[in-house]
N, C-alpha and C positions, 0 to 999 in steps of 0.2 A: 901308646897307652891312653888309655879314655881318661879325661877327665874324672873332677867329683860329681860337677854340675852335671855329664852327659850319662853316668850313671845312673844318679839319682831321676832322672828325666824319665830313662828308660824304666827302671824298677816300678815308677808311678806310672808311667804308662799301659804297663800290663796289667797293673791293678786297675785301670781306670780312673787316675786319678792328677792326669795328668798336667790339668788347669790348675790344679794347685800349686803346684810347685813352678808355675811358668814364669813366674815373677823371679826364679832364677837367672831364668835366660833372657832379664832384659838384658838393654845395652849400658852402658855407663853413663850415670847421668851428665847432663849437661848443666852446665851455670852461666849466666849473662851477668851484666851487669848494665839495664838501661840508662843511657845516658838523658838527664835530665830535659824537659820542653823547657828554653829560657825565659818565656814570658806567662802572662795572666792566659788564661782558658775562661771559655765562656762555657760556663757548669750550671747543673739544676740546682735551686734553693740556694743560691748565693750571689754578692753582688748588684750591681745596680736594677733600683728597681722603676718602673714607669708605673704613671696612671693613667696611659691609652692601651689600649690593644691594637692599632692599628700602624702606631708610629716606631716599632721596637725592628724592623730591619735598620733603622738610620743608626742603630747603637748596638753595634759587636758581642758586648757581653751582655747584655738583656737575658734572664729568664725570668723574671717577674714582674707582674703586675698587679697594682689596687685597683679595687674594684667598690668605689663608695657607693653603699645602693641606700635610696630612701624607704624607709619603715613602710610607708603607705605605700612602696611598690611591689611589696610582699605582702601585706595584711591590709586594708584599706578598709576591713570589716568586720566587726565580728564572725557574721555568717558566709564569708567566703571562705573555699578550701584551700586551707591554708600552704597546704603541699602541694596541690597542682597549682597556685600563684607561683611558689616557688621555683618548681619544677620549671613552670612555664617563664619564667624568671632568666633561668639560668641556661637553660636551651635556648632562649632567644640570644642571653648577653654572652655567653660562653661555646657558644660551637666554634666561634669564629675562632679559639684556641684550639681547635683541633690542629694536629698535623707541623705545629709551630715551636713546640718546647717551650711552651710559656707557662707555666702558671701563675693560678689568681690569687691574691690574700683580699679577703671582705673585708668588709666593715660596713654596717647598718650604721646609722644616723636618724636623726628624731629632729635635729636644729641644726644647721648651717652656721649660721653664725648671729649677730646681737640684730641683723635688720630682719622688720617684719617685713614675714612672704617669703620667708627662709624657709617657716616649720613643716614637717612632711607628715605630721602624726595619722592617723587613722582618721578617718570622719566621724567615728563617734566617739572618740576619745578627747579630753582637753588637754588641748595644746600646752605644753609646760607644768603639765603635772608626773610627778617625776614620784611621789609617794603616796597617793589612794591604792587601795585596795584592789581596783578596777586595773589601775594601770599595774601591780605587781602579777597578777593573774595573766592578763595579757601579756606581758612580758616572757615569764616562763614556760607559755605557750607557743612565743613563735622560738623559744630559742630551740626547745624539745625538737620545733617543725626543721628548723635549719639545722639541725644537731642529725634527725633521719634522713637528710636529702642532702647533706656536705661530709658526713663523719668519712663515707668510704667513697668521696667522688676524687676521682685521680687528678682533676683539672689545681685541684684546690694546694695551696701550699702550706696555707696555715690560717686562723681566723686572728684578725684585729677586734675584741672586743666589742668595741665603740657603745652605740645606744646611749652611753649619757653622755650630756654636757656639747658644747659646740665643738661640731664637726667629729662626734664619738671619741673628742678626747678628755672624758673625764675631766672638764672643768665647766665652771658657769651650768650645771655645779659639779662641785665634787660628786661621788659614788658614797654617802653616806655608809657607817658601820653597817648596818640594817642594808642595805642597797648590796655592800659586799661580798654580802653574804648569801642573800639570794640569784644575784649573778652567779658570783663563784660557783655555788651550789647547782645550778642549774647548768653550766658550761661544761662542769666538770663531768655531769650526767652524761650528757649530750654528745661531749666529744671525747672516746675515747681513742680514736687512732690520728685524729689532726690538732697539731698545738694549738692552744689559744693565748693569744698574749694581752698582754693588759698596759693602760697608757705610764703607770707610775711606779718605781717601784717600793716605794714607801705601803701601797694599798694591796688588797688580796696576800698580804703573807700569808696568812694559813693555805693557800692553796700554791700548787705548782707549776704558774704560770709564768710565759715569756713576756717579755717585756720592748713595746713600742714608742722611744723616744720624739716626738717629732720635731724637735728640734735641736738634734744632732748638733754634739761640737759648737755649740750655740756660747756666744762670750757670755751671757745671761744665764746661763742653767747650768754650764759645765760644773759646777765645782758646787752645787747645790744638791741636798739630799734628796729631793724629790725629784733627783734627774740624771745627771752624770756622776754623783758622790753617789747616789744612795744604788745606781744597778752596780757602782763596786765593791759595796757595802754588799747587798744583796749575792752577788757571785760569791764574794769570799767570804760569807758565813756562811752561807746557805749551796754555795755552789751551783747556781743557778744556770748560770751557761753550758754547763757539761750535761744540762737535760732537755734544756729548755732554748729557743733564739731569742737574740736579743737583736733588735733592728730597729726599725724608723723612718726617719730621711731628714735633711738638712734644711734649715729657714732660712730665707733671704730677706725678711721680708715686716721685722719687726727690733724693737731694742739695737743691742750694739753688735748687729750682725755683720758688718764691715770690718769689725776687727776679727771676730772670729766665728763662721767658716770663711768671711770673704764677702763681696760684693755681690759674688753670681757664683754659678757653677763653672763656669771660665776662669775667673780669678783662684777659686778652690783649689782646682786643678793646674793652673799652671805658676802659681805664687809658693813656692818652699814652705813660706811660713805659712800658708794654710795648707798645703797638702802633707805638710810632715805632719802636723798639728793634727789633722783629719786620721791619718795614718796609725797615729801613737792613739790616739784616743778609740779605733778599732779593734786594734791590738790588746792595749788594754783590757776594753770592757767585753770583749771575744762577740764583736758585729760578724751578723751575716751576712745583712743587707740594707742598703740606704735606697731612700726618693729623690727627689728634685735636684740634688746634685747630681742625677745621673741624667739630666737637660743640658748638658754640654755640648761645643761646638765638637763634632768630629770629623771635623774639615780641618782643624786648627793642629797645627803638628805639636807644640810644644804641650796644649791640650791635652791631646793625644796622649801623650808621655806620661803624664801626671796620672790621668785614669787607668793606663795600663798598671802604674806602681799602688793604686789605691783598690784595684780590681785583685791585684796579687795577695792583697790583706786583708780582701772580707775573708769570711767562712774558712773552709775547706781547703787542702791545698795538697792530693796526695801524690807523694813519692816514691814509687815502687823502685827499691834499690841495690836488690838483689836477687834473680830469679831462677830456681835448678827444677830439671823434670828431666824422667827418665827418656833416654834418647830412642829405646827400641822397645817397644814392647809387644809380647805374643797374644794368641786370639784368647779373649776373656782372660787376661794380665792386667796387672796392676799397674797405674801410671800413680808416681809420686811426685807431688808438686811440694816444694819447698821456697819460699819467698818471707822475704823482709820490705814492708813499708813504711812511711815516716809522712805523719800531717803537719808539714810545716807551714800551713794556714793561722788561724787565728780562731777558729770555733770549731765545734766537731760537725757531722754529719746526721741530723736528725731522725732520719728513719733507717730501720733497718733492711736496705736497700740487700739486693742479695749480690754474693762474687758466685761470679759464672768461669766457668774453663771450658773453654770450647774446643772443638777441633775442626779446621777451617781444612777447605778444598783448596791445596797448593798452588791451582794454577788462576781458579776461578775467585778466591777467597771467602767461598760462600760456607755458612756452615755445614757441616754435615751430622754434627753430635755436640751436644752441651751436656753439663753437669753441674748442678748450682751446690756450693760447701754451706751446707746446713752449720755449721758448726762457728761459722762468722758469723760477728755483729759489728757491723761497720762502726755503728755510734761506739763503740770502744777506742776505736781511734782517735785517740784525744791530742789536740796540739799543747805547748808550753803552754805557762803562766807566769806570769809576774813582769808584766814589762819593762825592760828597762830602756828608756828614752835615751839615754847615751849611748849604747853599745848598738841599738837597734836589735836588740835577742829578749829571747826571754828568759830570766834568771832559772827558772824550773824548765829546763829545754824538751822539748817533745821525746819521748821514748819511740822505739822501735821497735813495732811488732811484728812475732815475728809468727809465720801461718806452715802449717805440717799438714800433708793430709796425702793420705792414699784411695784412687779413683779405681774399681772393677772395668775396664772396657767391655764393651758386648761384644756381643761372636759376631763374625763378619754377616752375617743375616741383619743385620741391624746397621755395624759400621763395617764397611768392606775392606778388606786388607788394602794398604796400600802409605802412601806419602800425606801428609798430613801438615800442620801448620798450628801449634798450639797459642791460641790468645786466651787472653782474661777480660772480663768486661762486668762491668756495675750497669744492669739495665734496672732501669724505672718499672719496676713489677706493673703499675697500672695504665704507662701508655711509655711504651719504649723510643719514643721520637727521639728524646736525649736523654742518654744515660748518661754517668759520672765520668767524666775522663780524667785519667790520670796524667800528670806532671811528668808525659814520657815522653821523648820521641816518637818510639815504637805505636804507631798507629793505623787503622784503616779507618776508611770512611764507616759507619756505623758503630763506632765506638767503642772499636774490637783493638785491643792492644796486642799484637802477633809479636811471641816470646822465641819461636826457633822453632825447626821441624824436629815431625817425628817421625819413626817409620812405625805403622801397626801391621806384623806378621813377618814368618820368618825371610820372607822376599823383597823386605821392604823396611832393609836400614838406613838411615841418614843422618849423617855426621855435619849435613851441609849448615853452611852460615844465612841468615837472613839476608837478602840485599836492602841495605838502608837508604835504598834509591825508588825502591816499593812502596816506602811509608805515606802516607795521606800526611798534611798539615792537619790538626785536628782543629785549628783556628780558621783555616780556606772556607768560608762560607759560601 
């Protein structure tokens, strides 16, 4: 006696109609459950960051880097073009990031610091003029020129403000009311697709900017509002972390810095009381990413240690926890993907990066077909809030999201019937050297996470298990 399923096959079949209903004849879905990667992952936009570009093989988890550039090496003139300096700028300083997974965060500067022969200003501008007319005009002119030559360049991670005060941090002087308003106004013009952050967060409230501490975990700033009180101030009225990064990097090098972050970035990292202290206070204020503490020894084992547990609490941290997709499917059938995530990182994921489902060549693991889920916004993935220092969790614990979606396969003219290998993968839409990788085992090299086979067409079922002996380290550089 025939089934209902081969009934109904046949009746649409004679009507023509038989791709519609093929989504009957998959197989039974399958479910995993990957078992977590134990340690930190070296991920895009998060964690430690350098200010060379040439020295980030010596350090694991590097994908970012600052990049201080002086005013006058972008504008030196009135009458030069403004965007081919730049251009010419940044092709000179930035190719060298090609092919590497680094990205850059700017920052323009005007003064270095109190010694003359510091100042970088234009030649026909006066030097430490911070309010004429001359110099607000100029100003809003290079930011417009770096706002059309950075807004959609893929290299870039995000802008640090800078231009006033020593070293672009908004002091000696302040960013006057008047000053912050014409910034603000003009950044906010300028950059609509790359964050811009700002050095305080007491300044630019009206606008919706991330915030660059430089002196991180500092026993001098911590618990001051214009520094580590006021960005928790800042998150929890305003929520500021869940849109915006919140970053920096750590001082060694003034006030009672021995007590806290530590001596050096050695001490940071291998002393408890400054790495828990560093730890809690990431946690807390939802860090993505630090500087100069990321100049550690990593030769140094117990070093080593400390950075892997401070690398695990910047940013990001995602956990794919449960993942089912259909095990057979026929030609131009329906593949349904059903998966639960968890960011048990410390901040979300700023752009909205896209999830891909591929379908990998079983023997080769090359792709053969992708399909990117329109329907995801990674930055939803939001981790807890509320830290709590004694438990080490956070009081508001990260939710689990959970993702549904059904994929049309093409007819074997496009994908050929056969055995198949489904992964998921977060690529970097404007330069895929590194995508996102997940907190999973299940990995290949290119940053494909491989969930279980599939078979496509009716010759071509498979029930079979992954070998976890295939898998890449996604940390083996």
């Amino acid at each position: 006696m025939k089934s209902v399923v081969s009934i109904l096959v046949s009746i649409f079949s004679i009507c023509g109609l038989y791709a519609d209903v093929s989504s009957y004849t998959n197989g039974d879905p399958i479910t995993i459950y990957p078992e977590e990667y134990p340690v930190a992952l070296r991920n895009p936009l998060k964690g430690y960051r350098l200010d060379s570009f040439h020295k980030y093989r010596d350090y694991p988890y590097v994908t970012l880097a600052r990049d201080y550039i002086k005013w006058s090496d972008l504008d030196n003139d009135s009458n030069d073009d403004l965007i081919a300096s730049i251009n010419d700028y940044t092709k000179r300083k930035w190719s060298k990031l090609d092919d590497t997974g680094l990205k850059v965060i700017p920052r323009i500067y005007l003064d270095w610091d109190s010694q003359l022969g510091n100042e970088y200003w234009p030649v026909d501008m006066q030097t430490g003029d911070y309010s004429s007319l001359e110099f607000k005009k100029r100003l809003v002119r290079l930011i417009e020129a770096i706002g059309k030559c950075w807004d959609n360049d893929p290299r870039i991670a995000w802008i640090q403000m800078g231009i006033i005060g020593y070293w672009g941090e908004h002091h000696n002087p302040h960013p006057s009311a008047i000053m912050q308003n014409i910034l603000g106004d003009a950044f906010e013009k300028a950059f609509k697709n790359k964050h811009v952050l700002v050095r305080h967060p007491g300044e630019f409230e009206d606008y919706k900017f991330g915030i660059y501490w430089d002196s991180w975990a500092h026993q001098n700033q911590t618990f001051k509002l214009m520094h580590g009180a006021g960005i928790e101030r800042l998150n929890a009225d305003k929520g500021r972390w869940k849109e915006r990064p919140i970053a920096g990097e750590a001082a060694y090098n003034w006030g009672d810095y021995k007590r806290q972050p530590g001596d050096d970035p050695n001490d940071t990292l291998s002393d408890p009381i400054h790495s828990e202290f560093l730890i809690d206070t990431i946690r807390n204020l939802h860090c993505s990413a630090l500087g100069w503490v990321s100049l550690y020894d990593a030769s140094n084992p117990q070093v080593i240690k400390g950075a892997e547990m401070v690398q695990r609490a910047f940013g990001y941290r995602f956990v794919l926890e449960k993942f089912s997709y259909t095990s057979q499917v026929l030609e131009g059938g329906t593949l349904s993907i059903n998966f639960t995530i968890k960011n048990t990182g410390s901040a979300p994921f700023y752009y909205n990066w896209p999830v891909r489902i591929s379908l990998l060549d079983h023997e080769s693991k090359q792709v053969v077909w992708s399909h990117s889920i329109d329907s995801i916004d990674i930055r939803d993935w939001l981790p807890g809030d509320d830290w709590d220092e004694e438990t080490n969790e956070y009081k508001s614990a990260a939710i689990t999201h959970r993702v549904s979606t059904h994929i049309q396969l093409p007819a074997y003219s496009v994908l050929p019937e056969g055995k198949y290998i489904v992964a998921l993968s977060i690529p970097d839409p404007g330069d895929e050297t590194l995508g996102i990788r997940l907190a999973i085992k299940n990995y290949f090299d290119g940053d494909y996470h491989p969930l279980g086979y599939i078979g496509y067409g009716r010759n071509s079922p498979s029930n079979d298990l992954l070998d976890v002996d295939s898998f890449d380290d996604p940390m083996k550089l």
